[in-house]
C-alpha positions, 0 to 999 in steps of 0.5 A: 671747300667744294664751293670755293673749287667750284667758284675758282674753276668758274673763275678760271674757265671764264678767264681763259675762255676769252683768250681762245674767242679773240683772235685779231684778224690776220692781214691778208697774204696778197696785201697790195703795196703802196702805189707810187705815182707812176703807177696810179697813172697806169691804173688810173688808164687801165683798171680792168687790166689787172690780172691778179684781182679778186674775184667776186665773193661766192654765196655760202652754200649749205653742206648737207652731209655736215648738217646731217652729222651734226644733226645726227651728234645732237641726237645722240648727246641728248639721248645722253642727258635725257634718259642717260644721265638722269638714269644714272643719277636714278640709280643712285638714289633710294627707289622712293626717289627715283622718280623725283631724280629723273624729274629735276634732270628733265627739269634741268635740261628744259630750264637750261634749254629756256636760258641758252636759246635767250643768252646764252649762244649769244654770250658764248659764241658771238663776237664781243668783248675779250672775255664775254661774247656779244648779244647780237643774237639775244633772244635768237634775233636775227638768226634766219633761215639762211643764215651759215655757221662753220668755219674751213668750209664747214657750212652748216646753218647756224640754228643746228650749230645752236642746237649742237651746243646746246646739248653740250651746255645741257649735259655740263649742268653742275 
């Protein structure tokens, strides 16, 4: 019965975790309208008299309180997992077993560690299907030193952005 829940729970996060990842693009509110042809004649004389144009997009710049915040979280969830959680578990078992406890939890966080950094960001947080993400970032490829994460101006480098998740995906272990 406990596998059937597990499976079914599974089946529902990977369900609706698709509908929170795809959202369509959003027209943009200063939409230019149609031109008519008095108008292209107008534009077509003066093209740099328009007033309300665009201005040229600002290079990302990192947000160093951001990035150490995150750095700091990611520090704590794994102090978390690591002696935390595997402690915890070592006090539920018998003294013979506490060692192989610990053991498996370590064993654990590196293998999960070994399968985020090869898929599993790619597949959770990169664009995609509506269901799954894509694997443009398989094996962390393509992930560079200026590469930016975050949105609302939260610029933070996408490798910290990783690492933070990472320890999520660590400590939800089954």
């Amino acid at each position: 019965m406990k596998k059937i829940l597990s499976m079914l729970a599974l089946l529902g996060m990977l369900g609706f975790s698709g509908l929170t990842l795809a959202e369509e693009a959003a027209a943009p509110a200063d939409a230019m309208p149609a031109v008519t042809a008095p108008e292209a004649a107008v534009t077509a004389v003066a093209p740099a008299a328009e007033p309300d144009a665009a201005p040229a997009p600002v290079a990302q710049k990192l947000d160093s309180g951001n990035t150490a915040w995150l750095l700091t979280s990611t520090a704590l969830v794994l102090f978390m997992t690591i002696p935390g959680l595997a402690l915890f578990y070592g006090g539920m078992v018998r003294k013979k077993n506490v060692l192989a406890t610990l053991m498996q939890s370590f064993s654990i966080t590196a293998l999960i560690t070994v399968i985020w950094m090869i898929a599993g960001y790619s597949l959770a947080f990169r664009a995609g299907g509506p269901w799954i993400g894509g694997l443009d970032r398989l094996f962390l490829g393509g992930m560079g030193v200026n590469e930016m994460a975050g949105t609302d101006g939260q610029n933070i480098p996408e490798s910290v952005f990783m690492m933070f998740q990472m320890t999520f995906a660590i400590i939800t272990r089954p």
